[in-house]
DSSP file (Angstrom, degrees, kcal/mol; ACC not computed):
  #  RESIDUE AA STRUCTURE BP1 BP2  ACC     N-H-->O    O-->H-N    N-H-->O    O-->H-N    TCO  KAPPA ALPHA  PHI   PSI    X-CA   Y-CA   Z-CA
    1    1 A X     >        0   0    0      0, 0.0     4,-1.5     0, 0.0    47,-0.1   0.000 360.0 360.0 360.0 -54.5  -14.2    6.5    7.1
    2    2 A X  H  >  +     0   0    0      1,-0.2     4,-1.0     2,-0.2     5,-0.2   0.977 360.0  55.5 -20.0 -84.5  -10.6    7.8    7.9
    3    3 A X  H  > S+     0   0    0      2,-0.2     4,-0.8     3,-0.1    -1,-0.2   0.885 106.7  43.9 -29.4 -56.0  -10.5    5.3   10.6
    4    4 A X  H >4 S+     0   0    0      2,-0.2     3,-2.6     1,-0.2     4,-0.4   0.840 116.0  64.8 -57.0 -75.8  -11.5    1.7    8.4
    5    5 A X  H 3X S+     0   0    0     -4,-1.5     4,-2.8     1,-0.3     3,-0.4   0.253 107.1  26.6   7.5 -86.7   -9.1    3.3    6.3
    6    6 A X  H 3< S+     0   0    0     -4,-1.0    -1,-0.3     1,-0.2     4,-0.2   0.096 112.6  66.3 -14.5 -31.8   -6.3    3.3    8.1
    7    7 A X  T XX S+     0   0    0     -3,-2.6     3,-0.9    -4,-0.8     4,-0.6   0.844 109.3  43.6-143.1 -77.0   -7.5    0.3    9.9
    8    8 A X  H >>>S+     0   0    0     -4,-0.4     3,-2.2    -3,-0.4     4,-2.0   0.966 110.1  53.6 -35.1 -81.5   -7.0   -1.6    6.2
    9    9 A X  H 3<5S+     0   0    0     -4,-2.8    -1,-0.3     1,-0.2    -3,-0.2   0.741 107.3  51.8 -54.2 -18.8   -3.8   -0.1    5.2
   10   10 A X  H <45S+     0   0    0     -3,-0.9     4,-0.5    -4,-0.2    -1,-0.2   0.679 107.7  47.4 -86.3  -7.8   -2.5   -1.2    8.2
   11   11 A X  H <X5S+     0   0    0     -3,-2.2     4,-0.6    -4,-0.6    -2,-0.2   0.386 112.5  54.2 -91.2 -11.6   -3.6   -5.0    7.9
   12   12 A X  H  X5S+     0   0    0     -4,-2.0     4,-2.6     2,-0.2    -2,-0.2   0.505 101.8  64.3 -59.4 -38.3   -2.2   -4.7    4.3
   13   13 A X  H  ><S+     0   0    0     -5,-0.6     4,-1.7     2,-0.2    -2,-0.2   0.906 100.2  45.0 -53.2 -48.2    0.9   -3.6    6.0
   14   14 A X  H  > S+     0   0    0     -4,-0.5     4,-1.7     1,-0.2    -1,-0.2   0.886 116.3  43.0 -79.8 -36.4    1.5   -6.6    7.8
   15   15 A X  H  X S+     0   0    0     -4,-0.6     4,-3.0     1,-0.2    -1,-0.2   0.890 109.8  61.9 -65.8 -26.7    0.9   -9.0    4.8
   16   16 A X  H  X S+     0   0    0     -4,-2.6     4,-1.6     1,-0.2    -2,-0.2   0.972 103.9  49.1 -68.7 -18.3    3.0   -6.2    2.8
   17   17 A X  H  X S+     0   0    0     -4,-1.7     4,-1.6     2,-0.2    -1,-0.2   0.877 110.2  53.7 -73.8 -24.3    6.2   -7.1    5.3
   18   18 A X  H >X>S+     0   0    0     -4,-1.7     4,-2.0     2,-0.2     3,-0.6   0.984 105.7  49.8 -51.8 -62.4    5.7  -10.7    4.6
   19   19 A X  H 3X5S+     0   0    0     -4,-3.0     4,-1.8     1,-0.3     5,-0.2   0.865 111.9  43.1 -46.4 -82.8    5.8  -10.3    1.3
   20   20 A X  H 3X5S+     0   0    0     -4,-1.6     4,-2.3     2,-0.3    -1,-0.3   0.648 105.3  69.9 -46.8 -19.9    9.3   -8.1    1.3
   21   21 A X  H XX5S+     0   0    0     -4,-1.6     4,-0.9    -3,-0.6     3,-0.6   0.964 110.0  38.2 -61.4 -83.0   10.6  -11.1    4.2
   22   22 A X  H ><>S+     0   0    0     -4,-2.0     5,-2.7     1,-0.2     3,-1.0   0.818 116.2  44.4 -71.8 -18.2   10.6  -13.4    0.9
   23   23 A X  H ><<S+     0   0    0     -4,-1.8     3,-1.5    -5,-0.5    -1,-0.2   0.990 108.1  60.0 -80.2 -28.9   11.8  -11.3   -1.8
   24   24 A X  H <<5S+     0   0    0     -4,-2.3    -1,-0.2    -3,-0.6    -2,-0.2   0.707 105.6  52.3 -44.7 -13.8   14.7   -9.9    0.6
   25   25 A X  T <<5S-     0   0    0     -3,-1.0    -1,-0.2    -4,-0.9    -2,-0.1  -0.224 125.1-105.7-144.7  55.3   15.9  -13.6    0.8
   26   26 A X  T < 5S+     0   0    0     -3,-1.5     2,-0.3     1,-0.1    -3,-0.2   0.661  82.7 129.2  50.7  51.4   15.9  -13.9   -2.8
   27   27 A X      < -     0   0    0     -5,-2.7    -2,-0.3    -6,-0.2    -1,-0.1  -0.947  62.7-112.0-140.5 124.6   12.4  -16.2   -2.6
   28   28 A X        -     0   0    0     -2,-0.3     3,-0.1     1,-0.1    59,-0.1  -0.162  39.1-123.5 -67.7 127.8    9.1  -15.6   -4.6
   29   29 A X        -     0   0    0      1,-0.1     2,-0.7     2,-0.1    -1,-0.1  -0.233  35.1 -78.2 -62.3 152.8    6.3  -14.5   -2.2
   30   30 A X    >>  -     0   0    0      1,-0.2     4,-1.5     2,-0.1     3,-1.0  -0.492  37.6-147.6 -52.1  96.3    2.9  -16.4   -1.8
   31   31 A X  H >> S+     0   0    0     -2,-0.7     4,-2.9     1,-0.3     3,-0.9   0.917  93.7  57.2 -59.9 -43.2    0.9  -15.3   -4.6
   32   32 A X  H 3> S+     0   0    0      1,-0.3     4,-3.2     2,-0.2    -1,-0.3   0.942 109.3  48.9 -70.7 -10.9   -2.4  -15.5   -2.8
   33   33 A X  H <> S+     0   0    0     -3,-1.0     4,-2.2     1,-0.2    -1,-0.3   0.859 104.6  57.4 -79.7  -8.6   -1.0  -13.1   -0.2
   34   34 A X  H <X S+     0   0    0     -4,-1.5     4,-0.8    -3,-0.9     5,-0.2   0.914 106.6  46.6 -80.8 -31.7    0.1  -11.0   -2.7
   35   35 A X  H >X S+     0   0    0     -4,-2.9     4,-2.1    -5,-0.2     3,-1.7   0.984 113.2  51.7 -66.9 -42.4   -3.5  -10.7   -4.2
   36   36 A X  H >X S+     0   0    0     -4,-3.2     4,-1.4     1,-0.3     3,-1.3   0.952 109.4  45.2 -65.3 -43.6   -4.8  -10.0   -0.7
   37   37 A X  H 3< S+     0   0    0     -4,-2.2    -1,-0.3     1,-0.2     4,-0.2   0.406 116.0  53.3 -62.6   9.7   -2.4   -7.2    0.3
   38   38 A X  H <X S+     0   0    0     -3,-1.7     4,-1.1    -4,-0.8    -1,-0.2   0.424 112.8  38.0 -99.5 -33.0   -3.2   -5.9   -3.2
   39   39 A X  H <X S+     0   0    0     -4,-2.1     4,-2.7    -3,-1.3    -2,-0.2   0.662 112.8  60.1 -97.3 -14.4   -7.1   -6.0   -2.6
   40   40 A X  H  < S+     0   0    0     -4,-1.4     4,-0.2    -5,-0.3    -3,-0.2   0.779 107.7  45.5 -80.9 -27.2   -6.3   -4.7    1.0
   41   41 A X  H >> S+     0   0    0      2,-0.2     4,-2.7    -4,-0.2     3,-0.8   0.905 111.8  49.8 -75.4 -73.2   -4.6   -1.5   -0.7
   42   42 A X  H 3X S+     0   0    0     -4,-1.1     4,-4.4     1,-0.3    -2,-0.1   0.884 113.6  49.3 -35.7 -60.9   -7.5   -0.9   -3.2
   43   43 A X  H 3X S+     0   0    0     -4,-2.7     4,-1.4     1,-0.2    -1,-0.3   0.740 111.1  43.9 -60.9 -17.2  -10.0   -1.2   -0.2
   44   44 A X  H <> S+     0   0    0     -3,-0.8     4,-2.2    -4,-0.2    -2,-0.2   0.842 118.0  50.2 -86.8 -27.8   -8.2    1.2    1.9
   45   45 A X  H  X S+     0   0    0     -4,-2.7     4,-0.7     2,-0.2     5,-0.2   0.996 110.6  55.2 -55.5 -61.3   -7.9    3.6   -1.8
   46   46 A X  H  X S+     0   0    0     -4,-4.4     4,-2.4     1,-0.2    -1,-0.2   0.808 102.0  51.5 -60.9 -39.1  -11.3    3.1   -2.1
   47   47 A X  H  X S+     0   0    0     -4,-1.4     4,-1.9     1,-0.2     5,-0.2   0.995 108.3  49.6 -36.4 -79.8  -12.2    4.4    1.2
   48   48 A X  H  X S+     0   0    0     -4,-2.2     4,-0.7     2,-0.2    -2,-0.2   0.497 101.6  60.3 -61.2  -6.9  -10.4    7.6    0.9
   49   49 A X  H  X S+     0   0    0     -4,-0.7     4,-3.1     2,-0.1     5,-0.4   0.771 109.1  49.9 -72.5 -53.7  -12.0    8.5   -2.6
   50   50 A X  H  X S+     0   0    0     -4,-2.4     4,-1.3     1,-0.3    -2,-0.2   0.859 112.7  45.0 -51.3 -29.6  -15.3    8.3   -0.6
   51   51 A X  H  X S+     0   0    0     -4,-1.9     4,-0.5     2,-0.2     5,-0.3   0.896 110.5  50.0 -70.4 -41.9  -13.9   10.3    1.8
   52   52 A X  H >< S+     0   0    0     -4,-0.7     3,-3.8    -5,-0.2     5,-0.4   0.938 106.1  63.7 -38.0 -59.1  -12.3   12.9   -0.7
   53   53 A X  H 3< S+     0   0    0     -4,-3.1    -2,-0.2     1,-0.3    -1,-0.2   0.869  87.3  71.4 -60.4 -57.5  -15.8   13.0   -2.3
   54   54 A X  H 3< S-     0   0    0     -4,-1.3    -1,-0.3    -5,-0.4    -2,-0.2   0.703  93.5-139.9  -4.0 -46.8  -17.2   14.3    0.5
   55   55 A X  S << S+     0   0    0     -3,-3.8    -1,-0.1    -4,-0.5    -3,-0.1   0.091  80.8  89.3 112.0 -55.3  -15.8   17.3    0.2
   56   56 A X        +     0   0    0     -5,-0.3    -4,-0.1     2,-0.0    -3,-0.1   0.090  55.7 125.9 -86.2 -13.1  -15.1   17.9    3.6
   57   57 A X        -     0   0    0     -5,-0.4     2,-0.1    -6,-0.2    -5,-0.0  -0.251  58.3-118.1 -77.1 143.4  -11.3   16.3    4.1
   58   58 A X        -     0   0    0      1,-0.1     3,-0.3    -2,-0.0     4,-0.3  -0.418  33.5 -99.5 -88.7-167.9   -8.5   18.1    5.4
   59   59 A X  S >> S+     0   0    0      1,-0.2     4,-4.6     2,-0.2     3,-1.9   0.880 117.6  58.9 -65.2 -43.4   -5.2   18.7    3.0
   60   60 A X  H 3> S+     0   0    0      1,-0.3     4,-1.9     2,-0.2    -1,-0.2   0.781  97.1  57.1 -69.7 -26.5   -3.3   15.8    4.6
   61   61 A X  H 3> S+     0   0    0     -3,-0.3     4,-0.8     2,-0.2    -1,-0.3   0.738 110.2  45.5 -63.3 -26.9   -5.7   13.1    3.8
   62   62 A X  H X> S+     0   0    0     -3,-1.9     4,-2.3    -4,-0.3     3,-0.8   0.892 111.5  52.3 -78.6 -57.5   -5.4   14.0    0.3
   63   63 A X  H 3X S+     0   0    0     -4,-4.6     4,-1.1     2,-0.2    -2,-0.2   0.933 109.5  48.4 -28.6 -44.0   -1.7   14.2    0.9
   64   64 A X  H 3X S+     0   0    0     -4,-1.9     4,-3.0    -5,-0.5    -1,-0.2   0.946 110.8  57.8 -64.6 -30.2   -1.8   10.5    2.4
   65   65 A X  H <X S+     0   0    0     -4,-0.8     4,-2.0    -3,-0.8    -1,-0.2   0.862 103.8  43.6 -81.9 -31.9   -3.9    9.5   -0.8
   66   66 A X  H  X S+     0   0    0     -4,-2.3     4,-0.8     1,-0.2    -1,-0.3   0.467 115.7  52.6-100.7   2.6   -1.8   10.3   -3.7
   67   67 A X  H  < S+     0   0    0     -4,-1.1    -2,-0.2    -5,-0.3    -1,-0.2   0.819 113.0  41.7 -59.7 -43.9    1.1    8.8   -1.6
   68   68 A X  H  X S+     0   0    0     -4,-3.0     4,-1.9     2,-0.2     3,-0.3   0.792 113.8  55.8 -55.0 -55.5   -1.0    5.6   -1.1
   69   69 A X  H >X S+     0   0    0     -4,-2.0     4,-1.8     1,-0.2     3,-0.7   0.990 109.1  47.4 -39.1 -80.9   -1.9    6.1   -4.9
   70   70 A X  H 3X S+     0   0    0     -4,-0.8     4,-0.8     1,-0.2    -1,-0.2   0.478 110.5  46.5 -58.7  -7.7    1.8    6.1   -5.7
   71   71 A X  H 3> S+     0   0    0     -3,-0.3     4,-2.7     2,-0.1     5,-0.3   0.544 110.5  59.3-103.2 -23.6    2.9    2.8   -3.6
   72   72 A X  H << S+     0   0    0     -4,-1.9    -2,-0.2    -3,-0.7    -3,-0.2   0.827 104.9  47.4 -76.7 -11.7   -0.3    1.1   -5.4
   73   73 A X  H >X>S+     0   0    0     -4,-1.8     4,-2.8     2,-0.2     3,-1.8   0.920 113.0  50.1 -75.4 -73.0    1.3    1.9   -8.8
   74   74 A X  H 3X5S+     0   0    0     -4,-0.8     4,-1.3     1,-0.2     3,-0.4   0.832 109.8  49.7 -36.3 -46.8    4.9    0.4   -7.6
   75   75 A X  H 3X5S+     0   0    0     -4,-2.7     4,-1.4     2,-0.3    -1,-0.2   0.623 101.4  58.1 -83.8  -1.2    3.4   -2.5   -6.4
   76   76 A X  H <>5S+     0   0    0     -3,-1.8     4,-0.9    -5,-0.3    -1,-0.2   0.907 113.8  46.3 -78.3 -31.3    1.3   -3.1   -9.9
   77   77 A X  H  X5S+     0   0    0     -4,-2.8     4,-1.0    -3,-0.4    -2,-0.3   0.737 112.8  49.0 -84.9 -15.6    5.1   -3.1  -11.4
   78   78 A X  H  X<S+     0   0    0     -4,-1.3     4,-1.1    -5,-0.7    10,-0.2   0.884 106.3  56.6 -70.3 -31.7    6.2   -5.5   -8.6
   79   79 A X  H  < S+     0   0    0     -4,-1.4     3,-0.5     2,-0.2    -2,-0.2   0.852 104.4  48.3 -63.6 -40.5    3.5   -7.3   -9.3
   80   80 A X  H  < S+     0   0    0     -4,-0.9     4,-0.4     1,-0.3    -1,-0.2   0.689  99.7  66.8 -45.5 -41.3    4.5   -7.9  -13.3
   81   81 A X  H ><>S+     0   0    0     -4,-1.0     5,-2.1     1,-0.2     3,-1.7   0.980 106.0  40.5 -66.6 -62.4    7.6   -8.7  -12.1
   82   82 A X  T 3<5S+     0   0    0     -4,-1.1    -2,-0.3    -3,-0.5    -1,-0.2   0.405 108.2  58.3 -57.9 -18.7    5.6  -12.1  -10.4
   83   83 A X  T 3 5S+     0   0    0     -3,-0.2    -1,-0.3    -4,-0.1    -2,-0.2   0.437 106.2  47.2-107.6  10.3    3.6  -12.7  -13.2
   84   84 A X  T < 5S-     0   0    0     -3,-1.7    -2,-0.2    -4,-0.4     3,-0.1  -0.319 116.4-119.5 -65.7  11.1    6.9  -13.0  -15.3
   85   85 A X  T   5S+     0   0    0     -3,-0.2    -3,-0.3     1,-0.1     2,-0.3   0.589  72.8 134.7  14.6  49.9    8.1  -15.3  -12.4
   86   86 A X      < -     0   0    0     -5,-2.1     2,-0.5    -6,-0.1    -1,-0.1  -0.671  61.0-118.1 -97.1 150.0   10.7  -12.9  -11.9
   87   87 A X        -     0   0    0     -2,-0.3     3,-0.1    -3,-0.1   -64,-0.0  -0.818  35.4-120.3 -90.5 135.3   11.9  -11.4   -8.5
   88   88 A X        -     0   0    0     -2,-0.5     2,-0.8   -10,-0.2     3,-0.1  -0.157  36.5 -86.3 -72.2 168.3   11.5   -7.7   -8.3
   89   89 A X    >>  -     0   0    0      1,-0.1     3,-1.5     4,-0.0     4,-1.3  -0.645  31.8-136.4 -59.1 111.3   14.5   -5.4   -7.7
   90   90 A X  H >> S+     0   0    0     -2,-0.8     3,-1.5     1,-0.2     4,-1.0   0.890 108.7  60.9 -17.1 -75.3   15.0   -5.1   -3.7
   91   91 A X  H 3> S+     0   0    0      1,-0.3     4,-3.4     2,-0.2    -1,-0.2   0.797 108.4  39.9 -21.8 -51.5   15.5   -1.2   -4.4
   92   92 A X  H <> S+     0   0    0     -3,-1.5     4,-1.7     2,-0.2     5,-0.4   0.961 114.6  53.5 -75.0 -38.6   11.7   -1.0   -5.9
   93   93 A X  H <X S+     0   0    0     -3,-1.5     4,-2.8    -4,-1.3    -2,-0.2   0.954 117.3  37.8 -58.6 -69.6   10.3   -3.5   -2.8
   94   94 A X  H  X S+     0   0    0     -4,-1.0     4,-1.8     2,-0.2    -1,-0.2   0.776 117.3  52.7 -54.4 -40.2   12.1   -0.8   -0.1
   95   95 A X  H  X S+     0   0    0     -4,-3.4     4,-1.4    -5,-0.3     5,-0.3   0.950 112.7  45.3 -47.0 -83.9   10.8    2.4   -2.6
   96   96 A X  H  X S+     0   0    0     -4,-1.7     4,-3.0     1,-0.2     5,-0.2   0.784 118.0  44.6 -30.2 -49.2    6.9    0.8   -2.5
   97   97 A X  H  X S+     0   0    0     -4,-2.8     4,-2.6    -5,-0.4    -1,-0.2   0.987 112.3  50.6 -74.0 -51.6    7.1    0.3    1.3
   98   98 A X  H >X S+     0   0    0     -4,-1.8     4,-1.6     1,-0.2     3,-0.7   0.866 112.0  43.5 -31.6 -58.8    8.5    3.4    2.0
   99   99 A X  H 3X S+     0   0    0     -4,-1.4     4,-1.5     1,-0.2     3,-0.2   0.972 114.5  52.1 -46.5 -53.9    6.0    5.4    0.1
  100  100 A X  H 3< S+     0   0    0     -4,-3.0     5,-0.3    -5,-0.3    -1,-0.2   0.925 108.8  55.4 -47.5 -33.4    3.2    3.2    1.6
  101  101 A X  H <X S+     0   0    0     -4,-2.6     4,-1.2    -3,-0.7     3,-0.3   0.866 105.5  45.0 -95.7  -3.2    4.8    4.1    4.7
  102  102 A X  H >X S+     0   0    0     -4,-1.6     2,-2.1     1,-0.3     3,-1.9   0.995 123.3  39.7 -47.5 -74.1    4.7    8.2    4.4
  103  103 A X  H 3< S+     0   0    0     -4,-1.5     4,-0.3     1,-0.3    -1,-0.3   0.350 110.8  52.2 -57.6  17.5    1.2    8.0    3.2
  104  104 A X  H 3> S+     0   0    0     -2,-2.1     4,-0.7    -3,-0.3    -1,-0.3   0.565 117.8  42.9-118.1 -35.5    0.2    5.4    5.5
  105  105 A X  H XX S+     0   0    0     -3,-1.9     4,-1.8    -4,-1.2     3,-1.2   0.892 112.3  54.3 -63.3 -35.4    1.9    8.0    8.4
  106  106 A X  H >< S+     0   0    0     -4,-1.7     3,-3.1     1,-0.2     2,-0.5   0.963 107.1  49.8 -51.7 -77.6    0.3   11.1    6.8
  107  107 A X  H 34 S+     0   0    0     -4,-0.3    -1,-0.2     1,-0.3    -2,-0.2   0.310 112.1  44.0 -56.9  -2.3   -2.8    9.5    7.1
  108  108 A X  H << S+     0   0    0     -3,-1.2    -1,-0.3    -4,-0.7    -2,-0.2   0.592 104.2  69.3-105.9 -35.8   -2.3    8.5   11.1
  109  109 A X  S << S+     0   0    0     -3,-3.1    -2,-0.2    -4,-1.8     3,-0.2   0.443  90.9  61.8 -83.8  -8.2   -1.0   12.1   11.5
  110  110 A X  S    S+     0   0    0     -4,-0.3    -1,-0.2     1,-0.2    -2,-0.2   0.735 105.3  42.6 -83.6 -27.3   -4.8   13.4   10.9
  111  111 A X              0   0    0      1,-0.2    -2,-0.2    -4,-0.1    -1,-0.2   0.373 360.0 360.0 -93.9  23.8   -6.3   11.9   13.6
  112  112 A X              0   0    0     -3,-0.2    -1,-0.2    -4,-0.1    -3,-0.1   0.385 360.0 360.0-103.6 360.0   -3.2   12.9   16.1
């Protein structure tokens, strides 16, 4: 489960760098990519509840998830920002990926 995980979040990754290529150069991003890295996030969330529930998870998976958790929240305010046809603050685009990209490293750092 770990593995799709992880697998997800990193194909979310690559649409999320698109996205930050247009807002860095002041230009609204592709709204349907923004729904898929947004549904690509969820599924990879969703995963790692299943895993959680299990029971069975070490500490760092949890770690990875309420990191994951916390970059999916920023980008629900990045998103607002885009349904307000606004461009988000740079500062918050570089916070979300950053966060995304501890938790996306925690979570790489359990199967190492």
């Amino acid at each position: 489960m770990l593995n799709y995980a992880i697998i997800v979040f990193a194909i979310a990754a690559v649409g999320g760098l698109l996205l930050a290529a247009h807002v860095l150069r002041n230009k609204f991003a592709p709204w349907m990519l923004s729904l898929l890295h947004a549904l690509l996030g969820a599924t990879g969330l969703v995963l790692l509840v299943t895993l959680l529930a299990q029971g069975n998870a070490p500490q760092k998976v949890l770690i990875g998830f309420v990191l994951m958790l916390v970059a999916a929240l920023g980008g629900f305010f990045l998103a607002s920002f885009h349904v307000r046809k606004k461009l988000p603050p740079k500062a918050v685009v570089v916070i979300h990926a950053g966060v995304a990209v501890a938790g996306f490293l925690t979570l790489v750092s359990v199967l190492l």
